[in-house]
C-alpha positions in Angstrom: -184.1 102.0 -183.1 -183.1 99.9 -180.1 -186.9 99.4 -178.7 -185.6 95.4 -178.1 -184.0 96.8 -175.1 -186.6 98.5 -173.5 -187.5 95.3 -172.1 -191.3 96.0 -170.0 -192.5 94.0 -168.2 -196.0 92.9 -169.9 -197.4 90.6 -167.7 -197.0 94.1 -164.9 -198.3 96.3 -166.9 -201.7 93.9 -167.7 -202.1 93.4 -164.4 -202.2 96.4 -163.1 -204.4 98.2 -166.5 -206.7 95.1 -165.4 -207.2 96.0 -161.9 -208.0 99.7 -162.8 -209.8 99.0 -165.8 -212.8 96.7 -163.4 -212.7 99.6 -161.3 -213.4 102.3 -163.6 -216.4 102.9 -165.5 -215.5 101.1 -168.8 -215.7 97.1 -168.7 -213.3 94.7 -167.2 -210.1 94.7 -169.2 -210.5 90.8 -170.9 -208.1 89.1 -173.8 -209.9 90.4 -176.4 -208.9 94.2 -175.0 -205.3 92.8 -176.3 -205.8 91.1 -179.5 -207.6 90.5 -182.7 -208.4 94.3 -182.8 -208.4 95.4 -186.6 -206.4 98.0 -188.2 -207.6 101.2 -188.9 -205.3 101.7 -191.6 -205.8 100.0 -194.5 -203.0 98.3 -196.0 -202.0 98.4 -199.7 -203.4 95.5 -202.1 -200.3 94.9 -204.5 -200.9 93.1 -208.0 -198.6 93.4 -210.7 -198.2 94.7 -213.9 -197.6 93.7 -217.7 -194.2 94.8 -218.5 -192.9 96.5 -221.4 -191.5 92.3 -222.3 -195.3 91.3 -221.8 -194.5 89.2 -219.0 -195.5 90.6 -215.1 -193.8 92.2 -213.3 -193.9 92.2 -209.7 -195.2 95.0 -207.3 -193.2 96.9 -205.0 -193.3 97.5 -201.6 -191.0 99.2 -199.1 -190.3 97.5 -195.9 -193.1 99.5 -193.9 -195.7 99.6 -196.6 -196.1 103.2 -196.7 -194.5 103.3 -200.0 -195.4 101.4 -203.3 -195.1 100.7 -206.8 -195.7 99.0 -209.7 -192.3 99.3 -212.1 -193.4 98.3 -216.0 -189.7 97.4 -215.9 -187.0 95.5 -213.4 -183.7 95.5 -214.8 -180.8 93.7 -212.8 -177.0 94.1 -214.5 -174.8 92.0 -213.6 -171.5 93.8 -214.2 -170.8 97.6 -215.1 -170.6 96.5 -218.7 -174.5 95.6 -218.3 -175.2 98.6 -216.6 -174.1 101.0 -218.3 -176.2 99.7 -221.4 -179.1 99.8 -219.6 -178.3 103.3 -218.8 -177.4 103.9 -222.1 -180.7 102.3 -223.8 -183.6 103.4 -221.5 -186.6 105.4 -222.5 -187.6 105.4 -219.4 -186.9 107.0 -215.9 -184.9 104.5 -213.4 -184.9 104.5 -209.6 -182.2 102.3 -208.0 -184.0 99.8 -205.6 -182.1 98.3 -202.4 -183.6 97.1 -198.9 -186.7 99.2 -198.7 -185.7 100.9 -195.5 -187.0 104.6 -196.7 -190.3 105.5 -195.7 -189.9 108.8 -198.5 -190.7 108.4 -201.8 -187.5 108.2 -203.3 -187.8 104.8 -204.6 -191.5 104.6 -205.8 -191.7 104.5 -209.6 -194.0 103.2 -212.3 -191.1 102.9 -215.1 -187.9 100.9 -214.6 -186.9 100.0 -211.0 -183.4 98.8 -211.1 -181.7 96.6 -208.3 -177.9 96.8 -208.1 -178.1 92.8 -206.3 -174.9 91.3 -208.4 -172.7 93.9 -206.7 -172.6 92.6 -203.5 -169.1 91.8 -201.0 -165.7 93.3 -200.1 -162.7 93.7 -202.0 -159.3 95.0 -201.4 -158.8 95.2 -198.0 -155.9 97.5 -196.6 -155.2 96.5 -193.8 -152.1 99.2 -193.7 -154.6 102.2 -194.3 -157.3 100.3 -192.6 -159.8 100.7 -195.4 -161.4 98.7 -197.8 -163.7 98.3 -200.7 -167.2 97.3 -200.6 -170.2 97.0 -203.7 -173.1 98.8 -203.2 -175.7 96.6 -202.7 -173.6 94.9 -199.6 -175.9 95.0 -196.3 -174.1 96.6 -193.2 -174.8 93.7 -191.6 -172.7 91.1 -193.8 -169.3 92.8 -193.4 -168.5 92.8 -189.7 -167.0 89.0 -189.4 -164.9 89.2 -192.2 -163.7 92.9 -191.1 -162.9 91.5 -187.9 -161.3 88.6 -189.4 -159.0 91.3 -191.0 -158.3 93.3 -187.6 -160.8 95.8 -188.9 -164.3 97.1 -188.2 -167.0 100.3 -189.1 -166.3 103.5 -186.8 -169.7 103.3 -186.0 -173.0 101.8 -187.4 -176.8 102.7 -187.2 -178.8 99.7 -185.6 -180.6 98.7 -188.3 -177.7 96.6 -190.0 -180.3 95.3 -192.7 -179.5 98.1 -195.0 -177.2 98.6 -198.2 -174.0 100.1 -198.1 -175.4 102.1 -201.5 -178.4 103.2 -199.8 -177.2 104.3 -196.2 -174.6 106.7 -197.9 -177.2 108.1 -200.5 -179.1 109.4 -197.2 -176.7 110.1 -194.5 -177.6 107.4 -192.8 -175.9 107.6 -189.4 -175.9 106.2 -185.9 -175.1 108.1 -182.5 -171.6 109.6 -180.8 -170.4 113.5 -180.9 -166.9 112.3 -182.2 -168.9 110.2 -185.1 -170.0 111.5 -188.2 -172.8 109.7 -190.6 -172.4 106.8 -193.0 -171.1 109.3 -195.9 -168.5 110.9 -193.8 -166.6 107.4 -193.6 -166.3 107.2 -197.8 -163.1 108.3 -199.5 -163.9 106.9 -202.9 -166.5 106.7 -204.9 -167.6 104.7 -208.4 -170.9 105.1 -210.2 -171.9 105.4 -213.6 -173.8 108.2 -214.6 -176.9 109.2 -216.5 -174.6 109.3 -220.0 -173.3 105.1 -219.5 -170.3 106.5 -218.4 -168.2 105.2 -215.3 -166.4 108.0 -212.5 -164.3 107.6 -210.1 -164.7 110.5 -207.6 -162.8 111.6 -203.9 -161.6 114.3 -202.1 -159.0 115.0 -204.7 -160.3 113.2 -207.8 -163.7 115.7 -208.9 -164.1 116.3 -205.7 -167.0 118.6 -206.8 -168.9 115.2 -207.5 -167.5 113.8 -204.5 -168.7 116.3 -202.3 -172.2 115.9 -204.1 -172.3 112.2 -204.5 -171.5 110.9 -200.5 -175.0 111.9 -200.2 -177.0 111.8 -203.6 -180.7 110.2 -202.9 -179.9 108.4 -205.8 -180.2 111.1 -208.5 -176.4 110.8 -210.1 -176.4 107.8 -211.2 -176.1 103.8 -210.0 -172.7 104.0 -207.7 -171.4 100.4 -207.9 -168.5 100.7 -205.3 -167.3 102.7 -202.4 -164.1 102.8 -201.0 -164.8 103.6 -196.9 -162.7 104.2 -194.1 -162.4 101.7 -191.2 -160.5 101.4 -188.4 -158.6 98.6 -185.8 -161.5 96.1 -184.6 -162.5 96.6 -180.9 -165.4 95.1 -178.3 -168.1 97.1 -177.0 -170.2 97.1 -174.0 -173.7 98.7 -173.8 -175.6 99.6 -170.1 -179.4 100.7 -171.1 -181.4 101.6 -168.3 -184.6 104.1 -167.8 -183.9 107.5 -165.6 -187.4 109.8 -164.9 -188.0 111.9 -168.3 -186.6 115.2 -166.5 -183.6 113.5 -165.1 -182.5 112.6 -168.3 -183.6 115.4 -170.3 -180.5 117.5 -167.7 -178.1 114.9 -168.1 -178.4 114.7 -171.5 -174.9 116.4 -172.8 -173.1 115.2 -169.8 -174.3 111.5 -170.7 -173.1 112.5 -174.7 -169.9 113.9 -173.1 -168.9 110.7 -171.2 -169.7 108.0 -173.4 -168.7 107.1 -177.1 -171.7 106.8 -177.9 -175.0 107.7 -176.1 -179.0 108.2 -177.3 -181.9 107.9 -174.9 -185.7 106.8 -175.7 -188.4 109.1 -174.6 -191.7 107.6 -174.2 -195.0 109.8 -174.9 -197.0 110.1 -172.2 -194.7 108.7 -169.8 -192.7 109.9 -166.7 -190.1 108.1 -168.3 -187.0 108.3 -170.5 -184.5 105.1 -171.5 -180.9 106.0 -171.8 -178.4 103.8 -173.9 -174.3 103.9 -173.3 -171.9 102.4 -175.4 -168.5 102.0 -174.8 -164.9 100.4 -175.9 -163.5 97.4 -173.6 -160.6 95.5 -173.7 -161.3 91.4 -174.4 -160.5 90.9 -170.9 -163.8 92.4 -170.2 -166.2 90.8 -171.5 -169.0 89.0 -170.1 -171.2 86.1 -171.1 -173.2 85.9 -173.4 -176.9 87.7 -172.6 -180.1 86.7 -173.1 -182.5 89.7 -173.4 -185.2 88.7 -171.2 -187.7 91.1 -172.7 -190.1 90.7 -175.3 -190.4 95.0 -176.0 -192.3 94.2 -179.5 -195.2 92.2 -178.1 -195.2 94.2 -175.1 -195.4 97.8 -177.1 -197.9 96.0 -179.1 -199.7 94.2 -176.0 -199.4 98.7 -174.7 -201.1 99.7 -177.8 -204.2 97.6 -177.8 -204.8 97.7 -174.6 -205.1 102.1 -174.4 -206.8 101.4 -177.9 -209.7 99.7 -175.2 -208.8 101.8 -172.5 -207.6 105.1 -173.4 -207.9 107.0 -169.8 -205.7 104.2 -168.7 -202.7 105.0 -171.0 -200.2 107.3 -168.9 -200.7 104.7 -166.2 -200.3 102.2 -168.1 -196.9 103.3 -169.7 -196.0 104.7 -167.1 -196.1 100.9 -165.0 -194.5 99.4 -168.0 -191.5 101.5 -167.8 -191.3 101.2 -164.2 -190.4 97.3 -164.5 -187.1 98.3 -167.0 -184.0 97.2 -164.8 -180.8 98.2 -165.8 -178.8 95.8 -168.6 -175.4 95.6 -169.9 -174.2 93.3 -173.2 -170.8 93.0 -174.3 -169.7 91.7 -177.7 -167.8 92.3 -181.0 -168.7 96.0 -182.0 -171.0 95.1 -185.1 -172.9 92.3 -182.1 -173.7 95.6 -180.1 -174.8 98.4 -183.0 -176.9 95.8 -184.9 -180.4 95.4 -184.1 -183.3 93.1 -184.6 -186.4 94.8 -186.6 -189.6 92.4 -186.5 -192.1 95.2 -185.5 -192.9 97.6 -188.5 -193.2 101.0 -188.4 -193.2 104.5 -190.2 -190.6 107.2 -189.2 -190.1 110.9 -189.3 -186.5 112.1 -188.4 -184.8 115.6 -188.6 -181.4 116.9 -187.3 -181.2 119.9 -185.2 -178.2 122.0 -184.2 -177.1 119.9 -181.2 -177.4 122.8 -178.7 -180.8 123.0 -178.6 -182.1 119.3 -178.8 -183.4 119.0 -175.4 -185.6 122.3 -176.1 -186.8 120.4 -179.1 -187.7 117.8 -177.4 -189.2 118.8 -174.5 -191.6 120.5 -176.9 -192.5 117.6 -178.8 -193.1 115.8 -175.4 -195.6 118.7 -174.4 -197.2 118.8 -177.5 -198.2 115.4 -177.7 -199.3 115.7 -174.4 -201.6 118.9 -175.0 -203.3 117.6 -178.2 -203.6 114.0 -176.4 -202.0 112.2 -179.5 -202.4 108.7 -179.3 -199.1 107.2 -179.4 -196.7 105.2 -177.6 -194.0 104.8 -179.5 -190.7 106.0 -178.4 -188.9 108.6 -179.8 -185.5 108.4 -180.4 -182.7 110.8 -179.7 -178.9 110.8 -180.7 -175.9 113.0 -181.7 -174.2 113.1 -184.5 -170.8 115.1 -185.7 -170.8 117.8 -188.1 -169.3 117.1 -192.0 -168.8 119.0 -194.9 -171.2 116.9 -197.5 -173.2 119.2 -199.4 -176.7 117.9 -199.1 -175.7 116.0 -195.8 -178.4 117.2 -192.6 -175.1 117.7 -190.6 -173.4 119.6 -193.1 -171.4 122.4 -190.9 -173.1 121.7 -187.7 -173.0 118.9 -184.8 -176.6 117.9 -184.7 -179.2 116.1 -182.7 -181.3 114.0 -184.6 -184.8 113.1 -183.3 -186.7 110.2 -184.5 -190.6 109.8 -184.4 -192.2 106.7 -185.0 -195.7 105.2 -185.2 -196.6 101.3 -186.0 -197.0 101.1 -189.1 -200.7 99.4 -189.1 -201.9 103.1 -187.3 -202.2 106.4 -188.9 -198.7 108.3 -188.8 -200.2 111.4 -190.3 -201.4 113.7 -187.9 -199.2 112.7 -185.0 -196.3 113.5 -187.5 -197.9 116.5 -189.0 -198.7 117.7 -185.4 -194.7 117.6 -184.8 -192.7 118.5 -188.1 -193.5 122.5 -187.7 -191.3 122.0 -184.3 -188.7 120.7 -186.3 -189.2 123.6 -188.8 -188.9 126.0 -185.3 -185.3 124.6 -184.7 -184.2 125.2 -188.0 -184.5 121.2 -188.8 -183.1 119.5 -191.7 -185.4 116.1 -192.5 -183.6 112.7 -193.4 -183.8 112.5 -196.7 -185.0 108.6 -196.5 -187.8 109.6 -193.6 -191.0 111.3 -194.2 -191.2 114.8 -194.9 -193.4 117.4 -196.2 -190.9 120.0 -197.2 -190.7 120.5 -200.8 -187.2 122.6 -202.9 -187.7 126.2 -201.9 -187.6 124.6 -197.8 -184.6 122.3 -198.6 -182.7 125.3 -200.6 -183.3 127.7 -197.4 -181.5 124.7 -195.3 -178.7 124.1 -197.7 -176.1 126.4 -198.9 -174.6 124.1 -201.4 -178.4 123.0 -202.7 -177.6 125.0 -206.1 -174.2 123.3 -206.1 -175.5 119.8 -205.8 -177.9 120.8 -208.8 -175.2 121.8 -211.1 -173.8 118.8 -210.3 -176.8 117.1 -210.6 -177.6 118.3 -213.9 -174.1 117.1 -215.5 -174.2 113.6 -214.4 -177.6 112.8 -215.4 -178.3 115.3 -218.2 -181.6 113.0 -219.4 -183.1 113.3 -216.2 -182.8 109.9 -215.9 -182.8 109.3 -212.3 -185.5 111.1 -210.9 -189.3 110.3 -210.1 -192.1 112.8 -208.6 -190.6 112.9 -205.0 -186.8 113.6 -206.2 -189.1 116.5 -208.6 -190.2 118.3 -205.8 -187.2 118.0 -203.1 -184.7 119.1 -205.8 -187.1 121.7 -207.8 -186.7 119.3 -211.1 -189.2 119.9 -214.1 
């Protein structure tokens, strides 16, 4: 999420929760109201294990740290060759590893964790058809310069660029625009090799059955080594972000989506105020200097959260001042400059898609709700479109959704703000991201998918061993 563009004003907002906080009935608000406050959440210890080799191997933890490990086995092939004798010698399960960016279980495993790192760049560019080929383990964020060296670039990306091609299309991962589809929808080829050793090619009219299945597999078919994924001409972008008041926004909502190629706003809990991001194509002509973003949004949210920690009456004020600083901004840039984003603040995330009509119901709620049970959380929430596709197990399959993102730091307790939330989700008829946390288990996900059965039938031929699987893929897919 783009919380480096909410750029509050800190030293505002500490001045003013200081000048009500020595009036009030608590203490004076002093540096230590800001800092060096510990955790409530206590973080995992790691230590590693003796693999089945004798020799230790190394914890695992996903980038959060809500989700760890500790594999007896890490296998890393180097070619196909490689990996498909892994495949074909294990007596154990395998879960395929890449950046860490789920905050589900589907990567936690005590067996073999296998990391796809060797297949890593692009290949066979087409410039005529404008697509290309790309390995699996490729981050988002490495293939944008040589794209654009090519005349090419992604139709759209999500803005954390830190994740692997192999991953992002395993989940749906997807960024924001009515007219743009996820991550999956851009793939028109496939390669993996399945559960048997055995390398497939797969698309639209090559097994299409497993293509339909496998643009959005959460890793349960196999290790997919390449994907072959539609691009288009390269083009510049500019981005305005500026904050509207919360019921503003919430009625502008689809005429903002309607205008812009791509549009998503931030809500903030407990505030009067909602952030609204619009991204648009310019010609080269157009573009301005290069901008410095003046804000330093992680501190500050930070800086937010200690501070209500010491002085919790203050905290709608206090937000509410912050936000009031935001002026508007606009950057320009190469399109990958614009969708990418920094992430140096750690979190945990809950997302789920909604039909797209009735997002702003959805959200409202949510607002209301963690007003009436007074959660403590400041995070924003983000809020973006996305286009309907025809991917089995995709959370836009047959519908142009809303997806709504909740988020907490991920030093603080994410579990009853999230658990407060999800049955809201459930009320809209909600499909979860498959990489964010959940609680639903088979018989919810079946009820949401038509194609569920289809994808296991699938499932079952491509990885007959039950190879891929761990305790979380076991209960979202129903597996013994």
């Amino acid at each position: 999420m783009k919380i480096d563009r909410i750029n509050l004003n800190r030293r505002e907002m500490l001045k003013a929760a200081a000048a009500v906080g020595a009036t009030g009935a608590t203490a004076t608000l002093g540096l230590s109201g800001c800092s060096e406050k510990k955790s409530t959440v206590a973080q995992p210890v790691l230590q590693g294990v003796k693999g089945k080799d004798g020799n230790i191997v190394a914890p695992w933890s996903n980038w959060s740290g809500n989700q760890t490990s500790t594999p007896n086995e890490r296998l890393i092939p180097q070619n196909t060759d490689e990996l498909s004798s892994m495949i074909k010698q294990t007596t154990q399960h395998i879960r395929l590893v890449g950046a860490g960016h789920s905050f589900s279980g589907l990567v936690p495993t005590n067996e073999t964790q296998m990391s796809l790192a060797y297949f890593n760049g692009i290949t066979d560019i087409n410039k005529e058809k404008k697509q290309f080929n790309v390995a699996s383990n490729t981050f988002l964020a490495g293939v944008g310069e040589e794209l654009w060296n090519n005349g090419l670039s992604l139709e759209n990306m999500p803005d954390i660029n830190t994740q692997t091609f192999g991953g992002a299309i395993a989940t749906s991962t997807h960024g924001t625009g009515p007219n743009y589809g996820s991550m999956s929808s851009t793939v028109k080829e496939i390669t993996l090799v399945n559960g048997l050793g055995e390398e497939i090619v797969c698309s639209d009219n090559n097994n299409s059955e497993l293509f339909n299945a496998a643009r959005t597999n959460i890793g349960t078919l196999g290790a997919v080594t390449n994907l072959k994924i539609q691009a288009q001409d390269n083009y510049y972008l500019q981005e305005k972000s500026w904050m509207m008041d919360l019921e503003e926004g919430l009625e502008q909502a689809h005429a903002l989506r309607d205008s812009h190629r791509h549009f998503e706003f931030y809500a903030l809990p407990h505030a009067d105020y909602i952030l609204g991001i619009a991204i648009d194509k310019i010609e080269e002509k157009d573009l301005l200097g290069p901008t410095v973003n003046s804000g330093d949004a992680y501190e500050t949210f930070k800086t937010m959260s200690k501070v209500i920690d010491t002085l919790p009456f203050l905290r709608r004020f206090i937000i509410n001042t912050g936000a009031s600083t935001v002026e508007e901004e606009v950057r320009t840039g190469r399109n990958y400059e614009i969708f990418g984003n920094v992430r140096d603040m750690r979190f945990n995330e809950m997302e789920y898609s909604i039909p797209a009509e009735h997002g702003v119901a959805c959200l409202r709620e949510i607002l209301a709700t963690i007003r009436k049970l007074n959660i403590n959380v400041i995070f924003p929430m983000e809020y973006r479109y996305i286009k309907a596709d025809d991917i089995w197990l995709s959370p836009f399959y047959q519908r142009d959704s809303c997806a709504i993102s909740c988020h907490n730091f991920a030093d603080k307790d994410y579990k009853k703000y999230f658990a407060a939330i999800e049955p809201i989700f459930w009320k809209y008829d909600g499909r979860p991201h498959w990489g964010k946390i959940h609680t639903l288990t088979a018989k919810e996900q079946r009820a949401r998918y038509s194609k569920f059965d289809d994808f296991l039938q699938v499932r079952a031929a491509m990885d007959p061993k039950n190879i891929f699987t761990n305790s979380h893929i076991n209960t979202v897919l129903g597996l013994a």
